[in-house]
N, C-alpha and C positions, 0 to 999 in steps of 0.2 A: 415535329418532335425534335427538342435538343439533345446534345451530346448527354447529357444527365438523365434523362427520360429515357435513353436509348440501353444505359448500362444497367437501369433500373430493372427493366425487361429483360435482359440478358441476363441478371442475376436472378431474377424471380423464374424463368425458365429453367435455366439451369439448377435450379435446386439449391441457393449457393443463398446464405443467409448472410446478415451484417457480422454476425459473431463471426462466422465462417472467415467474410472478405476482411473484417478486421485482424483474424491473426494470421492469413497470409499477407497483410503489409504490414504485420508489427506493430500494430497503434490499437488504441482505444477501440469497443465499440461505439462510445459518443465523436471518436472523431471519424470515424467514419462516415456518418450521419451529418456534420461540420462539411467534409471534403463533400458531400455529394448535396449538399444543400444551398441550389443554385443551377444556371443552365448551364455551367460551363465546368471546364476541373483545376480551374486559375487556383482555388483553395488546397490544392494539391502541394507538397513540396516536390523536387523534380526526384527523389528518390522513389517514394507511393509512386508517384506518376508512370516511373517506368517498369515499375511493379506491376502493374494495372494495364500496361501495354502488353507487358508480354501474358496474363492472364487472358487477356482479350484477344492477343495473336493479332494484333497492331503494332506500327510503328508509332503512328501521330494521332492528334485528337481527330485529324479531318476522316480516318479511314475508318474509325466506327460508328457512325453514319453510314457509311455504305455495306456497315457486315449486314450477312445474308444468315439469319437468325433461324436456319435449318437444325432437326435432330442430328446433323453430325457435326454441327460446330458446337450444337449445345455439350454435346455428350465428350468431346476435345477440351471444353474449359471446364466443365466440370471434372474430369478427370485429374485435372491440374490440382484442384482443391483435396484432391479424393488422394491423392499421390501425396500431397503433404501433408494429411493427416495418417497415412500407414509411416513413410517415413521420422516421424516423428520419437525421437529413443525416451526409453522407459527412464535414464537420467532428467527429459527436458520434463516429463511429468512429475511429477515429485508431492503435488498435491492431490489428495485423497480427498473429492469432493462427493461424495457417496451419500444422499440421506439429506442432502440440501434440496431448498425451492431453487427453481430456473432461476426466477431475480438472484438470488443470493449467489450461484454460481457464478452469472454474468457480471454480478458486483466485483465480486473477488477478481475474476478475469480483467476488468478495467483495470481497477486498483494494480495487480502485476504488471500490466502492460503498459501502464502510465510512469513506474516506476521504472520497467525498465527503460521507458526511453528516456529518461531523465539520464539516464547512465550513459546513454547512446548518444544523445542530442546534446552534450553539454562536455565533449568531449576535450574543449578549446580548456575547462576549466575544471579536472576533474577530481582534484581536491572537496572542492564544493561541492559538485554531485555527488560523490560517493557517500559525502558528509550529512546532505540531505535525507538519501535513503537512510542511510545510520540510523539518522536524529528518529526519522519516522518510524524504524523499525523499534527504537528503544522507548517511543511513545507509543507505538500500539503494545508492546510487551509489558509496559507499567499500567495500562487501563483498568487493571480490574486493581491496584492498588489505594487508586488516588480517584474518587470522586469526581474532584476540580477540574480532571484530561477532558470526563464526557463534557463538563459545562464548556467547556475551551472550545471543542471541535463544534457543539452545538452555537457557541458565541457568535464563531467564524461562519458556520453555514447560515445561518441571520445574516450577517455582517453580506457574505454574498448574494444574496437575497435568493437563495434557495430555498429557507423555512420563513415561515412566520414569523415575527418577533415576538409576540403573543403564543405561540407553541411553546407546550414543555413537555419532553420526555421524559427525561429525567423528574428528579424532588419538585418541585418549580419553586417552593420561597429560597430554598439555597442558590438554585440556578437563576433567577432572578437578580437575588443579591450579587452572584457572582460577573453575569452579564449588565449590570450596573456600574459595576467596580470597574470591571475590565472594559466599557465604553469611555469611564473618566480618564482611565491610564493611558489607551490610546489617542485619546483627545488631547494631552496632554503633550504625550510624545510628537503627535502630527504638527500638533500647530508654535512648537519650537517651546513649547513653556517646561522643557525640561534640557538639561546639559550632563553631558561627563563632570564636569568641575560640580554643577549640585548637589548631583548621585554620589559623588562617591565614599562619600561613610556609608551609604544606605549598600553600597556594594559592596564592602567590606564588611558589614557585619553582614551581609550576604553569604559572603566567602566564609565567613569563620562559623556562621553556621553548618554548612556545609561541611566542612574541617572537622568541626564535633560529629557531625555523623556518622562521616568516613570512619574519624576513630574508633566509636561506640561498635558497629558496625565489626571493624577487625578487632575490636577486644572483644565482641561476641564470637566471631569466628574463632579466637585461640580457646574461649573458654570451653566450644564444640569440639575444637581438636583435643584439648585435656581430656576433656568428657570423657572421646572417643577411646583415647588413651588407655584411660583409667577403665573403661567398661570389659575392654578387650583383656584387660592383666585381671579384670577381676573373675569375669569369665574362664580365662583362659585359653584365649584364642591368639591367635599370631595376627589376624585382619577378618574383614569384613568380607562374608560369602553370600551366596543365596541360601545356603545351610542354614546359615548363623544369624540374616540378616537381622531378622526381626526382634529373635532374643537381645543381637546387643544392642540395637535402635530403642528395647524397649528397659535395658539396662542403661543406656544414655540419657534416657526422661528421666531416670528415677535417680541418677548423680547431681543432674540440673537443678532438679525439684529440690531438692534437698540443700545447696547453694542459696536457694532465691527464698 
């Protein structure tokens, strides 16, 4: 029996699951499954590592090999587990996963935990980390606006050879079309057939696209604040209540409507 075989036992005795050992070392449950995939725990970084010793009530890798895999050692590391999940504050829970499948909780649980460590692990540069999660936070929040996000993330899951290329989830002649396009654009970018100096009118009217939105955008929002204005003086109210809400939200449609 190896070192890896040995903790396998220890963890399946003890009660103590990959979800479990993954969020008391703060990583994935796929990286867990990574760290222990192999006879030895070399794929460990030395933080898990000694994470994992003191779960186990070791010092070094040679000393469990020789634990004595009794009901009182079991019931000692499991306790450990059992102790940081009471300690855990009703702050660090904040998601309500009530009414989901296992998979889908364990998803979402990766997805956090991978995020966090990006914030953790990249500390030397953390402009960019923080900037990463951002990005990601502001692309999963625009998903259900833009179509184009699902064909993106399905591109890339192809692209890592996690799906079929031939799957569609999504439309499939748009996502098609779109996984097309976006194979030439990267072909493109990779193999140097593209420069700053070529792009750049094509990023400029990039920008000034962009620029027209933004506007449109805030001259929509002032013409809601007028609205809001105007609905309130017609009404006759001072602001917006849970009283009032609806009447003046339903006196705001009908200043708009009348505008357009």
């Amino acid at each position: 029996m190896n070192v890896v075989e040995k903790i396998n036992l220890i963890l399946k005795k003890a009660n103590i699951s990959k979800v479990n050992l993954a969020k008391y070392l703060g990583v994935s449950r796929q990286m867990v499954y990574n760290y222990l995939d192999g006879d030895d725990l070399s794929k460990l970084p030395n933080d898990k590592c000694q994470l994992l010793f003191e779960l186990l009530d070791v010092e070094s890798t040679s000393e469990i090999l020789d634990i004595d895999v009794n009901s009182e050692y079991l019931q000692k590391v499991g306790s450990k587990i059992f102790d940081l999940k009471k300690t855990t504050t009703k702050k660090e829970e904040i998601i309500e996963l009530s009414g989901l499948k296992k998979e889908e909780i364990n998803l979402i649980s990766d997805i956090t935990i991978m995020l966090k460590n990006i914030l953790i692990e990249d500390k030397g540069r953390e402009g960019e980390a923080f900037a990463t999660v951002l990005y990601t936070h502001q692309f999963i929040q625009n998903l259900s606006t833009s179509k184009e996000l699902k064909y993106l993330l399905g591109y890339f899951s192809k692209n890592f050879g996690y799906t079929d290329p031939n799957k569609f989830i999504f439309d499939e002649n748009n996502q098609y079309v779109f996984e097309s396009i976006m194979y030439s654009a990267m072909s493109l970018y990779s193999n140097g057939g593209a420069s700053r100096t070529k792009l750049t009118e094509s990023h400029k009217r990039w920008e000034a696209m962009l620029a027209s939105k933004k506007e449109e955008k805030l001259s929509r929002t002032q013409e809601l604040n007028t609205a809001k204005v105007q609905a309130l003086r017609d009404l006759g109210y001072d602001k917006i209540d849970e009283k009032n809400a609806s009447e003046v939200l339903d006196k705001i449609a009908e200043i708009m409507s009348q505008k357009f």
